[in-house]
VEXGU-513424 format. One record per residue: residue number from 0; y, x, z of N, C-alpha, C in turn. Coordinates in steps of 0.2 Angstrom, whole numbers. Example, Ala and Ser with C-alpha at 12.3 -4.5 7.8 and 13.67 -1.06 7.14 Angstrom:
% VEXGU-513424
   pos     n.v     n.u     n.w    ca.v    ca.u    ca.w     c.v     c.u     c.w
     0     -28      66      39     -22      62      39     -16      66      39
     1     -11      64      35      -5      68      36       0      64      39
% end
This chain:
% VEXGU-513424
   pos     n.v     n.u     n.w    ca.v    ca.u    ca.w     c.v     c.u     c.w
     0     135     103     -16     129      99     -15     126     100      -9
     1     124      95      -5     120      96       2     112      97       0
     2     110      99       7     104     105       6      98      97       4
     3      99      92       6      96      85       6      95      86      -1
     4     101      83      -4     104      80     -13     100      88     -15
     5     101      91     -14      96     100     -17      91      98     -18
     6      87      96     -12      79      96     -13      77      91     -15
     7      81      83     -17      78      79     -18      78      78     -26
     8      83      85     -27      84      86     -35      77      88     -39
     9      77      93     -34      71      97     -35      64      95     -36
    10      64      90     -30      57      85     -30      57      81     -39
    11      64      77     -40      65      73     -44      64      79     -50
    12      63      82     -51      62      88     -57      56      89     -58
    13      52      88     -54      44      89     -53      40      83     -56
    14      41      77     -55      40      69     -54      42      69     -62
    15      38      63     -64      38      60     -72      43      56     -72
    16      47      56     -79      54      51     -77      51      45     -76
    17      45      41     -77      44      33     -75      42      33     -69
    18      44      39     -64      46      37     -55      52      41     -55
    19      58      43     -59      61      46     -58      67      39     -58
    20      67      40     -66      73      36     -70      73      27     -68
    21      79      25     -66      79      20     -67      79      14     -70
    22      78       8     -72      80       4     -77      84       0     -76
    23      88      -2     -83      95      -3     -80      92     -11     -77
    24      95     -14     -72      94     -21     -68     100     -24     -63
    25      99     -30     -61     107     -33     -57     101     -36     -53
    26      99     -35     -48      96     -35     -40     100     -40     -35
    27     107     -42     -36     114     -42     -32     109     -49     -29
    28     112     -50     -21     111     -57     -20     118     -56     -11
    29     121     -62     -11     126     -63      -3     124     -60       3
    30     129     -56       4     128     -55       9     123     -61      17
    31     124     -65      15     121     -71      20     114     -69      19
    32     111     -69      11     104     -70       9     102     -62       9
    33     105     -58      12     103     -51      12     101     -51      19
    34     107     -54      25     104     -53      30      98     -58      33
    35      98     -64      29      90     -69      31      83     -65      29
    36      84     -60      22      79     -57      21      77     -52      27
    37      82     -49      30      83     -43      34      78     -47      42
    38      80     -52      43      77     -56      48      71     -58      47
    39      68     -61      42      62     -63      39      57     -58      40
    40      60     -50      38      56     -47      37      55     -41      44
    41      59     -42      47      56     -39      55      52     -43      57
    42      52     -51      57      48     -54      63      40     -56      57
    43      42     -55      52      34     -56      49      30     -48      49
    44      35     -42      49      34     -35      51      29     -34      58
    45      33     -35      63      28     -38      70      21     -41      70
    46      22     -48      68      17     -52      67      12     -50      62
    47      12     -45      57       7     -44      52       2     -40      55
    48       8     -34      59       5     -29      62       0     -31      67
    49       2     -35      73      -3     -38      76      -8     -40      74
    50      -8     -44      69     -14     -47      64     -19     -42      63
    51     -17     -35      58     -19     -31      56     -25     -28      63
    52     -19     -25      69     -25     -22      72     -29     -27      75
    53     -29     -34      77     -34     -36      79     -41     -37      73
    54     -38     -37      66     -44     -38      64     -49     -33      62
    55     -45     -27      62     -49     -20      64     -53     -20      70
    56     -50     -23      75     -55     -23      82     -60     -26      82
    57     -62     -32      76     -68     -35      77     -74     -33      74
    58     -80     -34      73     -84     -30      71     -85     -34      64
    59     -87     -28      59     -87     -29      53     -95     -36      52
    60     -92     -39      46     -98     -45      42     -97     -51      47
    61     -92     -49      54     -92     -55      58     -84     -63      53
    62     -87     -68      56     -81     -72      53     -73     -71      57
    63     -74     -68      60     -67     -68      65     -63     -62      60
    64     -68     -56      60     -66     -49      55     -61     -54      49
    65     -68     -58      44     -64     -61      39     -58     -64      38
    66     -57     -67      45     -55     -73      45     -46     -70      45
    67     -48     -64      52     -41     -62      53     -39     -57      47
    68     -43     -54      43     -41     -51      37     -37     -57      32
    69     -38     -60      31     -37     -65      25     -29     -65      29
    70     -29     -67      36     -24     -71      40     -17     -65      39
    71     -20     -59      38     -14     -53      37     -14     -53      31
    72     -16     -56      27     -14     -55      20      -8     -63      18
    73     -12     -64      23      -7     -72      20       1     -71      24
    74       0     -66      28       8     -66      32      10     -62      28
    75       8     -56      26      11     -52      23      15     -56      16
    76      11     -60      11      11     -64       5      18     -70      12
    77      16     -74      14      21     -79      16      30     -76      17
    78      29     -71      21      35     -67      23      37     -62      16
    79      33     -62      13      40     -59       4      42     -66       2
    80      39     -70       1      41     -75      -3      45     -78       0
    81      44     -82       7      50     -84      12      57     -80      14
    82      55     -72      11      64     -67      12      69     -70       7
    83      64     -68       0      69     -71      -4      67     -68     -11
    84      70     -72     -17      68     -69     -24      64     -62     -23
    85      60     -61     -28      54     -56     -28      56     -54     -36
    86      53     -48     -39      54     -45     -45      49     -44     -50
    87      45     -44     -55      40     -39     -55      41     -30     -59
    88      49     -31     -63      51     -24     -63      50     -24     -71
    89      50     -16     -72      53     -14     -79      52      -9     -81
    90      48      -5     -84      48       1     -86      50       3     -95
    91      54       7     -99      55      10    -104      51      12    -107
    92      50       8    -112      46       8    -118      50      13    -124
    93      54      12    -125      60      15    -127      67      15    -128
    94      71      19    -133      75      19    -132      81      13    -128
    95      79       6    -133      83       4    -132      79      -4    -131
    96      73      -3    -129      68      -8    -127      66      -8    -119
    97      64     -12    -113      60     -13    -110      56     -16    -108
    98      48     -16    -106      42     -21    -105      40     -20     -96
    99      37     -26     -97      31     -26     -90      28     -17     -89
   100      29     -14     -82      23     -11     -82      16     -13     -80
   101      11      -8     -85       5     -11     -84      -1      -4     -84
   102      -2      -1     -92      -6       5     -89      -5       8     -89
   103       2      13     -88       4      19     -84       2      17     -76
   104       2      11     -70       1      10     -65      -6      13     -64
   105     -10       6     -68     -16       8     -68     -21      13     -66
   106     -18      18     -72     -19      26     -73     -18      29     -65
   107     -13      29     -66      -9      31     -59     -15      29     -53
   108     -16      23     -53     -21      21     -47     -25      26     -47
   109     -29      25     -53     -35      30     -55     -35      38     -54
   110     -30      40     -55     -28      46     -52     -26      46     -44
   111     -24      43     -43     -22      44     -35     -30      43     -31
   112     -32      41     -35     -40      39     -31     -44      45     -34
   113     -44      50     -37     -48      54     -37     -42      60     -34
   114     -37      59     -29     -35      66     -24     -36      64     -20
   115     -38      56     -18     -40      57     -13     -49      57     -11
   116     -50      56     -16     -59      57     -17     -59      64     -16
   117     -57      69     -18     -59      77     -16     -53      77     -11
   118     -51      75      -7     -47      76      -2     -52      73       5
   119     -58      68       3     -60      65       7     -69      71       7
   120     -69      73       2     -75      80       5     -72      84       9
   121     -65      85       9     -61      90      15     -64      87      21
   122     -60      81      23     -62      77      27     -68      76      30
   123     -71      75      27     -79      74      31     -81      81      36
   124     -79      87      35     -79      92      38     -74      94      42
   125     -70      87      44     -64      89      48     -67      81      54
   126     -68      84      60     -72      79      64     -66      73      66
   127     -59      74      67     -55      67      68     -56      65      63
   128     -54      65      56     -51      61      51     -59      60      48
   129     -65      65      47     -70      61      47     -75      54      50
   130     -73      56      55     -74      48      62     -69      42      61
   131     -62      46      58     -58      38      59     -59      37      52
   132     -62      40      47     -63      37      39     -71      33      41
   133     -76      35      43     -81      32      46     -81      26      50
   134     -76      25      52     -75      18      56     -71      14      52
   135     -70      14      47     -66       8      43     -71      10      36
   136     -76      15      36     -81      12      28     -86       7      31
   137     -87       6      38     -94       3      40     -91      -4      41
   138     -83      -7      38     -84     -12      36     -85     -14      29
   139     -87     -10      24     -88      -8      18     -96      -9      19
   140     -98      -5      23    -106      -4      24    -110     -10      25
   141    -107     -11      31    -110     -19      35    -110     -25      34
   142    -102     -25      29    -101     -31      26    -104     -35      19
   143    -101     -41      19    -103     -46      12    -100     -41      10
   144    -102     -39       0     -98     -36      -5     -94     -41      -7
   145     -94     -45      -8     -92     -50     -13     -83     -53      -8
   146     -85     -52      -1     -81     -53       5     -76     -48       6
   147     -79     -42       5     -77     -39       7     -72     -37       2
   148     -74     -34      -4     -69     -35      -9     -62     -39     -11
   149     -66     -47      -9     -60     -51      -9     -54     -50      -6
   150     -56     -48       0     -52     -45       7     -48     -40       6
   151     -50     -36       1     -47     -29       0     -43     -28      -6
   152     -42     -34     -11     -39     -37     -15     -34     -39     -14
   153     -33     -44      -8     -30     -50      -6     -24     -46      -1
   154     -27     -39       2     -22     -36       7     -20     -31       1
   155     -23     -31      -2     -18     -25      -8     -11     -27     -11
   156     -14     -33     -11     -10     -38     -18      -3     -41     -11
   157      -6     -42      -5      -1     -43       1       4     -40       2
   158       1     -34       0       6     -28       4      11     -27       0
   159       8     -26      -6      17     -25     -10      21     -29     -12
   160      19     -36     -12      24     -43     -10      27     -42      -4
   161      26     -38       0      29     -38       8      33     -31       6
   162      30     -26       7      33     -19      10      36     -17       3
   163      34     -16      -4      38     -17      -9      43     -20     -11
   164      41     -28     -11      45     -31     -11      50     -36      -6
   165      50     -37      -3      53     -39       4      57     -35       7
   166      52     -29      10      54     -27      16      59     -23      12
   167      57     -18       3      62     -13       2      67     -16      -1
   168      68     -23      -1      73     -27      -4      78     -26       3
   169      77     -27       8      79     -30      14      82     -20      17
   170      79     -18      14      81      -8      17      88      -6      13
   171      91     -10       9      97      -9       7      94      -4       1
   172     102      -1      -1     104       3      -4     102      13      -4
   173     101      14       6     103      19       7      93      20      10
   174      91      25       5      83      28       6      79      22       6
   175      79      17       2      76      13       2      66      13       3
   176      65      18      -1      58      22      -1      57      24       4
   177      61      28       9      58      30      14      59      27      20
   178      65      20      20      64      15      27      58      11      25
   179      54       8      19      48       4      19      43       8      19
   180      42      17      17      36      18      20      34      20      27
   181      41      20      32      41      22      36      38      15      41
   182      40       7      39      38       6      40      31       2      41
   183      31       2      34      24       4      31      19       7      37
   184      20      14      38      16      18      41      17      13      51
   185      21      12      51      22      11      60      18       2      60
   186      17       0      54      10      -7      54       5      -5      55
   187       5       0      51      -5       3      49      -5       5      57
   188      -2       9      61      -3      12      68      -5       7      72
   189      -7       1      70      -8      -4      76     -16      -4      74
   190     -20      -1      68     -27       0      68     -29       5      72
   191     -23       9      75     -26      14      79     -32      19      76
   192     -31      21      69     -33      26      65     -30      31      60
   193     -30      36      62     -27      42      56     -28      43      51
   194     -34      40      49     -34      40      43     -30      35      38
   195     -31      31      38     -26      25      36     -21      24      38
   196     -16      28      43     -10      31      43      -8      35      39
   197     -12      40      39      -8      47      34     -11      43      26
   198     -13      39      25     -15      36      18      -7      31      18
   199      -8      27      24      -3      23      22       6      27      21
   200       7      34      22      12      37      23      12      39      14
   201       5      43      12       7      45       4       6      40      -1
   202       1      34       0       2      31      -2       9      25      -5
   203      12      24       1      18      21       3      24      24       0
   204      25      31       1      29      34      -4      28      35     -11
   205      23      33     -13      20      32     -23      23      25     -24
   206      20      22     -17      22      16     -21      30      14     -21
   207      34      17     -15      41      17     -16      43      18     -23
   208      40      24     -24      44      28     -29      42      22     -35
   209      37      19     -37      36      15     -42      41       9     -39
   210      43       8     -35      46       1     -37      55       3     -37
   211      57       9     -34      64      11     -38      64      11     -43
   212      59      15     -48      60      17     -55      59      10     -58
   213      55       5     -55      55      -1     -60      59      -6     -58
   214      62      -8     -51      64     -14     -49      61     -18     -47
   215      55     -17     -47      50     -25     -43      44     -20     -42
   216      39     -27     -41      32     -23     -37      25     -24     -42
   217      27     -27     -48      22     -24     -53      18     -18     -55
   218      21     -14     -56      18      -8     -55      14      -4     -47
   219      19      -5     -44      15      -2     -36      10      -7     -36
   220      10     -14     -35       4     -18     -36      -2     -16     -40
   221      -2     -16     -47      -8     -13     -48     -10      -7     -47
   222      -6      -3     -48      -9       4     -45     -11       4     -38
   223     -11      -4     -33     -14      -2     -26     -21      -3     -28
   224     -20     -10     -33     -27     -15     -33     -31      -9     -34
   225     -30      -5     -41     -35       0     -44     -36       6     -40
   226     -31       9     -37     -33      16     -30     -40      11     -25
   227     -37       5     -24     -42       2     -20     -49      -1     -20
   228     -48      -3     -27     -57      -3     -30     -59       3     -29
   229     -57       6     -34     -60      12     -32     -62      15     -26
   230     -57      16     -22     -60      19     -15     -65      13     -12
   231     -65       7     -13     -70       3     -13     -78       6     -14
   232     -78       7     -21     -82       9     -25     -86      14     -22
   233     -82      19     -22     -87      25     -21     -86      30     -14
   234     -79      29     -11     -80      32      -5     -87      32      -2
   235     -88      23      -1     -93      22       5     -99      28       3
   236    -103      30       0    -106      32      -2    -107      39      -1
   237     -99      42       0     -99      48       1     -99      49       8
   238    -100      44      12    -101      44      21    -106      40      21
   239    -111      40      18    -116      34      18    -121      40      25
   240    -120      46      24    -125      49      31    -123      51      36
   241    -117      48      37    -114      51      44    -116      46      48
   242    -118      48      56    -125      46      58    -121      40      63
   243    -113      38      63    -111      34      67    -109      26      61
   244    -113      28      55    -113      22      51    -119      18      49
   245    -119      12      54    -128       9      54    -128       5      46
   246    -129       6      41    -132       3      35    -136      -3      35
   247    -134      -7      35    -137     -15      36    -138     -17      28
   248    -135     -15      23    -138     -19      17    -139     -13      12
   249    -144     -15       6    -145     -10       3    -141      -6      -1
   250    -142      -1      -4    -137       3      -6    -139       2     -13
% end
């Protein structure tokens, strides 16, 4: 056994089998419609990420902000469905049954949103990553809620039709988890922020791991939506004094 297959044993020993174990499923599609997927999803790869950092450069509650946010959710959404069949997946119910996953993911969000709620009191007393969490809640702060949320709904729900489903379709057979959070994380760098880089890298590997163990993007999907309300919800509030965030609507 190689030192790789050792440690990834070891990891898999640690993890719950509903990210380990796979369900049984036939994925198979031609060689032709593997590589159009493979094409589709580099040039909407390019394109979204451009989108993405332009819309972070605009100033937040402006129409341009919203306008180019919505526009990288719709490339991200347009380029999964244009690669090719999408999945929503399959978790064990038991022995000899399988359903939709639905509230293990949930949970899952909700948990993943309270490591990085105390991970983010670390932060605030670490000056880069609390300046660069602070530059992306003051579109939280300054924004319409109702906008805002939509926004953050719509890129959630984006993302895993694309990088779950698309792009890890399109990564083959061989580490498929870790070519889509890899690239995953090389999108998020065009915000030009570490904080939503080192999120998009542990996040992107949860949600990898959710869509091996199921076969589709059902479960990463909501456990994005739910990790992201929440951090929605209550981050802002825990930088609500950090003096480089101007507070324009009421708290």
């Amino acid at each position: 056994m190689t030192r790789r297959a050792a440690v990834a044993d070891t990891v898999a020993a640690w993890l719950p089998s509903w990210l380990v174990e796979k369900v049984p499923r036939d994925h198979r599609e031609s060689d032709a419609a593997f590589r159009r997927r493979r094409r589709v999803t580099a040039g909407v790869s390019l394109a979204g990420a451009g989108l993405l950092g332009l819309s972070l450069s605009r100033e937040p509650d402006s129409p341009a902000f919203y306008g180019l946010t919505l526009g990288v959710a719709g490339t991200w959404v347009a380029g999964g469905f244009a690669s090719g069949p999408l999945h929503l997946g399959w978790v064990r119910a038991s022995a000899n049954t399988l359903r939709r996953p639905l509230l293990t993911p949930v949970a899952l969000g909700a948990g993943s949103f309270g490591v990085f709620y105390l991970a983010a009191l670390v932060a605030r007393r670490v000056p880069v990553l609390g300046a660069a969490i602070t530059r992306v809640l003051r579109y939280a702060h300054q924004g319409s809620p109702p906008l805002v949320l939509t926004t953050t709904l719509a890129n959630g729900m984006a993302e895993e039709v694309f990088f779950r489903g698309a792009l890890y379709a399109a990564a083959g057979t061989a580490h498929p988890v870790l070519k889509s959070t890899a690239v995953y994380a090389l999108a998020t760098t065009a915000t030009r922020n570490p904080a939503l880089v080192l999120a998009s890298v542990v996040m992107g590997l949860l949600f990898g791991l959710q869509r091996r163990a199921t076969g589709g993007i059902q479960a990463p999907l909501l456990t994005h939506l739910t990790w992201s309300v929440l951090m929605l919800r209550f981050l802002p509030p825990l930088f609500a004094d950090q003096p480089s965030i101007d507070v324009r609507r009421a708290q």
